[in-house]
Kinemage of the C-alpha trace (Angstrom):
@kinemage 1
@onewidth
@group {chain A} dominant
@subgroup {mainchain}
@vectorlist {calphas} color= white
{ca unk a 1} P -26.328 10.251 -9.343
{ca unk a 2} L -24.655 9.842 -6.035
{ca unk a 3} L -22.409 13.087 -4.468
{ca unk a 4} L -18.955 14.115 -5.760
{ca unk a 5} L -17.445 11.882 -2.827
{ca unk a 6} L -19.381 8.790 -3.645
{ca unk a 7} L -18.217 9.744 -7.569
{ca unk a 8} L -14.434 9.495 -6.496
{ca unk a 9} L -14.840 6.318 -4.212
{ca unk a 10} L -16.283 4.435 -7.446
{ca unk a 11} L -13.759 5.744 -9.769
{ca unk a 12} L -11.185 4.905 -7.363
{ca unk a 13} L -12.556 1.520 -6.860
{ca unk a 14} L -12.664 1.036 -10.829
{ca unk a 15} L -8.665 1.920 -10.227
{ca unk a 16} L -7.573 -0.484 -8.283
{ca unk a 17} L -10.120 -3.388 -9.870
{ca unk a 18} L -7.766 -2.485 -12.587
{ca unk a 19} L -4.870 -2.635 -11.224
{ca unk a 20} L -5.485 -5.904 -9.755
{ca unk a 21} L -6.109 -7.772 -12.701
{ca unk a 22} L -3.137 -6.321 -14.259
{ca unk a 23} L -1.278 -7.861 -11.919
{ca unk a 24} L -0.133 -4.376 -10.740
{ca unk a 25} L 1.185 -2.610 -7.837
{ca unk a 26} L 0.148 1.358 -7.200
{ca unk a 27} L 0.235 3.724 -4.674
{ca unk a 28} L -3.716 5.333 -3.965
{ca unk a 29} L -2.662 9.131 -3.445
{ca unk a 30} L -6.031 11.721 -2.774
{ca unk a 31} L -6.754 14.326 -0.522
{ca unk a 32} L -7.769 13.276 3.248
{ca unk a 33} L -11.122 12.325 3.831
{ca unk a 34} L -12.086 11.543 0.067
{ca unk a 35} L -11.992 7.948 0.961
{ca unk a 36} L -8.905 6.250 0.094
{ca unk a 37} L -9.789 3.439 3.131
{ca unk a 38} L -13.627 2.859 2.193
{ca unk a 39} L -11.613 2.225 -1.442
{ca unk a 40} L -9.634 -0.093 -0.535
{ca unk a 41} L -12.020 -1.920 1.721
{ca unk a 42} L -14.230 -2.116 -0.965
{ca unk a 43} L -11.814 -3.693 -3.155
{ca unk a 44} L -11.059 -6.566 -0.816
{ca unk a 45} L -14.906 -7.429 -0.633
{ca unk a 46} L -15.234 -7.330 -4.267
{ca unk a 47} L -11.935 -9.567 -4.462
{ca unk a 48} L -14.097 -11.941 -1.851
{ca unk a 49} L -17.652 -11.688 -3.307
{ca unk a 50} L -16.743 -11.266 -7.336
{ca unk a 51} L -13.485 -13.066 -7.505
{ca unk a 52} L -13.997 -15.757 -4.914
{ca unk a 53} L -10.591 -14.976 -3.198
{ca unk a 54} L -11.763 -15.592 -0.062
{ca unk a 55} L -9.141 -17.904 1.482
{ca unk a 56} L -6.420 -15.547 0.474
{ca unk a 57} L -4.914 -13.232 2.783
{ca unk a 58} L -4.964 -8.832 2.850
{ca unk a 59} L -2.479 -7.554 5.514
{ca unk a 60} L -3.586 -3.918 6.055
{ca unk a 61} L -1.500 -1.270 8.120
{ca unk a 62} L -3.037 1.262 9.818
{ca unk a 63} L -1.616 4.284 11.593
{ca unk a 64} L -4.219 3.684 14.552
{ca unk a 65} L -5.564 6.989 13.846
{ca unk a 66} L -9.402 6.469 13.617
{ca unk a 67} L -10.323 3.289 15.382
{ca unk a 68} L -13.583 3.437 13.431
{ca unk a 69} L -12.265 2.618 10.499
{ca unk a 70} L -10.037 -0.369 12.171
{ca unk a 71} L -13.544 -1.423 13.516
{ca unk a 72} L -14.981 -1.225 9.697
{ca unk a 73} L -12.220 -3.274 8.321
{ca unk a 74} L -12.346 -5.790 10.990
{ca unk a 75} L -15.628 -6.987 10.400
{ca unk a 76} L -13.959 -9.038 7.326
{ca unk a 77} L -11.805 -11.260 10.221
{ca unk a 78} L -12.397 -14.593 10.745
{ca unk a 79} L -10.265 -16.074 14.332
{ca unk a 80} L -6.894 -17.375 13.950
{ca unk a 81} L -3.752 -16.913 12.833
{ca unk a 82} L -1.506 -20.292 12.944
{ca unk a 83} L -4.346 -22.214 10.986
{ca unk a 84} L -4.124 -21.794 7.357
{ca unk a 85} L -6.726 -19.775 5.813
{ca unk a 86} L -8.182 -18.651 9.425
{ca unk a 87} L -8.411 -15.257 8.532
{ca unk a 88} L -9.083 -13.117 5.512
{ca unk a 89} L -7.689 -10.145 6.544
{ca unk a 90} L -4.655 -8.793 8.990
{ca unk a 91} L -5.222 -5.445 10.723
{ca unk a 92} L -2.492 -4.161 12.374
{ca unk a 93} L -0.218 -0.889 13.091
{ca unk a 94} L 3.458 -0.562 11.749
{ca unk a 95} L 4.390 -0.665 15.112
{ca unk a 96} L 3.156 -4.374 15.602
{ca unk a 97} L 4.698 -5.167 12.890
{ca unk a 98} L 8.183 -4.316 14.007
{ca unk a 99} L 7.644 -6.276 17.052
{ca unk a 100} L 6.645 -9.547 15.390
{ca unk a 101} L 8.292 -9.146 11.782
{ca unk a 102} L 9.184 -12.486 11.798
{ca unk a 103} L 6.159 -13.992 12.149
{ca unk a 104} L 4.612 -11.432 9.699
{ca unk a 105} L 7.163 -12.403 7.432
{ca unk a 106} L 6.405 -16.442 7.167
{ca unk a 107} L 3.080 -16.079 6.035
{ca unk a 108} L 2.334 -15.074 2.460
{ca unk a 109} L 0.118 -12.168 1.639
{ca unk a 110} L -1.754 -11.770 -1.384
{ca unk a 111} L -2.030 -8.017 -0.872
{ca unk a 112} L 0.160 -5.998 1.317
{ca unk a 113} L -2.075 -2.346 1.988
{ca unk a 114} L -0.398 0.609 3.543
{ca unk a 115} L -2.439 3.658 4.736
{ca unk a 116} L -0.090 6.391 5.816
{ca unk a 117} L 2.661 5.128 3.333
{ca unk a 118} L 4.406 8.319 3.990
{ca unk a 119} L 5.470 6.399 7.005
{ca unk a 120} L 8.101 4.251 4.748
{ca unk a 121} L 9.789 7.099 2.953
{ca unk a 122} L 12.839 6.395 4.033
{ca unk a 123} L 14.815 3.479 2.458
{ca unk a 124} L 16.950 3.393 5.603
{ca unk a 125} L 14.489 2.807 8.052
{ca unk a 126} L 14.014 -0.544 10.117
{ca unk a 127} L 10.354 -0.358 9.004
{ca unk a 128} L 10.964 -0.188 5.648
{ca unk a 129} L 13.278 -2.537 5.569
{ca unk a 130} L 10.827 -4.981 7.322
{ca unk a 131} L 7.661 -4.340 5.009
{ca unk a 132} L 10.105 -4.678 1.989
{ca unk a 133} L 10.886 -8.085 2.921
{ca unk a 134} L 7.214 -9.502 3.317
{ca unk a 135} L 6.026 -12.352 1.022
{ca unk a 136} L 3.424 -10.508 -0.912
{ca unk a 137} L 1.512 -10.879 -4.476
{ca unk a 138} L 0.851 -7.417 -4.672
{ca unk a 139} L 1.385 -3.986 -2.991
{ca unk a 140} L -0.686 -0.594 -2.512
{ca unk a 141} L 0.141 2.404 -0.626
{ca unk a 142} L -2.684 4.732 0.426
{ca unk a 143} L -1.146 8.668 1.521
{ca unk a 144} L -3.119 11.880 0.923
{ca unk a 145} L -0.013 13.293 2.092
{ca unk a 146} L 2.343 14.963 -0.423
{ca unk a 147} L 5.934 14.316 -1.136
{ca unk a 148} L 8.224 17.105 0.385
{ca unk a 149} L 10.326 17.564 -2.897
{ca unk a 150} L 12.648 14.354 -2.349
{ca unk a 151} L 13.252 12.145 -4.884
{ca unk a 152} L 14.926 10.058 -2.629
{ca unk a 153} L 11.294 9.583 -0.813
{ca unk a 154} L 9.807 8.844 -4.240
{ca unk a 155} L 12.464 6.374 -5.370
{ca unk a 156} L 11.709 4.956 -1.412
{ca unk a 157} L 7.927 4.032 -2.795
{ca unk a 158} L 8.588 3.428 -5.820
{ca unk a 159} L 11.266 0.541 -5.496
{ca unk a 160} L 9.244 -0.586 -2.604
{ca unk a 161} L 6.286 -1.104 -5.202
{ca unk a 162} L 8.686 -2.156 -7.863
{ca unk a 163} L 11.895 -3.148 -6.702
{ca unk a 164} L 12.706 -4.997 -10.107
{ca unk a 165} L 12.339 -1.811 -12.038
{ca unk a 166} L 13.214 0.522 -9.756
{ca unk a 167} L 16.666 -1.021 -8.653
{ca unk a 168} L 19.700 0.907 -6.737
{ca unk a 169} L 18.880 4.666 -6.274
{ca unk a 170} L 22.595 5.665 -6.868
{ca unk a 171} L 21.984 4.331 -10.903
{ca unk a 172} L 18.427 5.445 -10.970
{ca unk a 173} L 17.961 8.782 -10.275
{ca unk a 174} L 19.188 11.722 -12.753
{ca unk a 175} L 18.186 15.497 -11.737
{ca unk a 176} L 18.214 18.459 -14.212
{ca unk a 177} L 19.100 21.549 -13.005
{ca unk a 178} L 17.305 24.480 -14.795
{ca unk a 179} L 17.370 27.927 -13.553
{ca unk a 180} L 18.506 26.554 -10.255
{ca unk a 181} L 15.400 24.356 -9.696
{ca unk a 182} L 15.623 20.912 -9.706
{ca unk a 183} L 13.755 18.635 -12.995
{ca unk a 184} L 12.864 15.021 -12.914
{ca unk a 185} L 14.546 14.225 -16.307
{ca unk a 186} L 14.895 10.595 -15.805
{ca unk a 187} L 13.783 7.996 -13.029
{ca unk a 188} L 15.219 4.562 -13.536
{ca unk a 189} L 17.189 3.040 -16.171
{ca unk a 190} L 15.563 0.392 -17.683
């Protein structure tokens, strides 16, 4: 029986296992420092080693926060990026990204993996409106930062994840005022 921490990152890993062959999207939300990364780069070996999805593609943005765990991640990268199936794996920074959206753009992800997905919150941004438009499969947002009472920031990752179901924001979100506080009573009409 491995620690508490190692408990989490296999539960967590059994998540989004899950997820992926439900063909679903999701958005990893724990505390700092229980692991969400070490998930998540678990899940793309197992998606290379179980699955055989090795000529796919996993673009992964990272805050540039700990360039340890950029160093982890990049030890899945193969050289290239013009030749099909050069690469496994993208690392790069939302910043990047901006720069060279267009060539981020033409290729088509399998998985598109943001850490820090507090960092497209707001529907209105350039960046989200960049990373909305990428040719991916599937999507998964990693935060262990809390929402600060918006539902405006929810419906943001949540359309972003689902923008089929979760459609137009102005027909989508009803609030229920009780005692002054605001309720989530309904999220999206279906």
């Amino acid at each position: 029986i491995g620690s508490d921490r190692d408990v989490v990152i296999h539960i967590g890993l059994d998540w989004l296992v899950t997820m992926y062959e439900k063909k679903l999207n999701g958005i990893l939300a724990d505390e700092m420092g229980l692991g969400k990364t070490i998930q998540t780069i678990a899940l793309l070996a197992h998606l290379a080693c179980e699955k055989g999805n090795r000529q796919t593609h996993y673009c992964f943005l990272s805050t540039e926060k700990n360039p340890n765990e950029n160093h982890t991640a990049s030890l899945f990268l193969s050289q290239g990026w013009t030749k099909p199936n050069a690469f496994h794996v993208c690392i790069t920074s939302y910043k990047l990204v901006l720069q060279d959206h267009q060539a981020f753009r033409r290729k088509s992800w399998r998985y598109l993996i943001l850490d820090e997905a507090q960092n497209i919150k707001n529907f209105k941004s350039q960046r989200w409106q960049s990373l909305l438009n990428f040719n991916s499969h599937r999507r998964l947002l990693l935060t262990g930062t809390p929402l600060q009472n918006s539902l405006m920031e929810l419906w943001s990752l949540m359309h972003f994840l689902m923008p089929h179901v979760f459609q137009s924001h102005h027909n989508c979100i009803f609030i229920h005022i009780v005692n002054g506080v605001n309720i989530f009573k309904h999220l999206c009409c279906l």
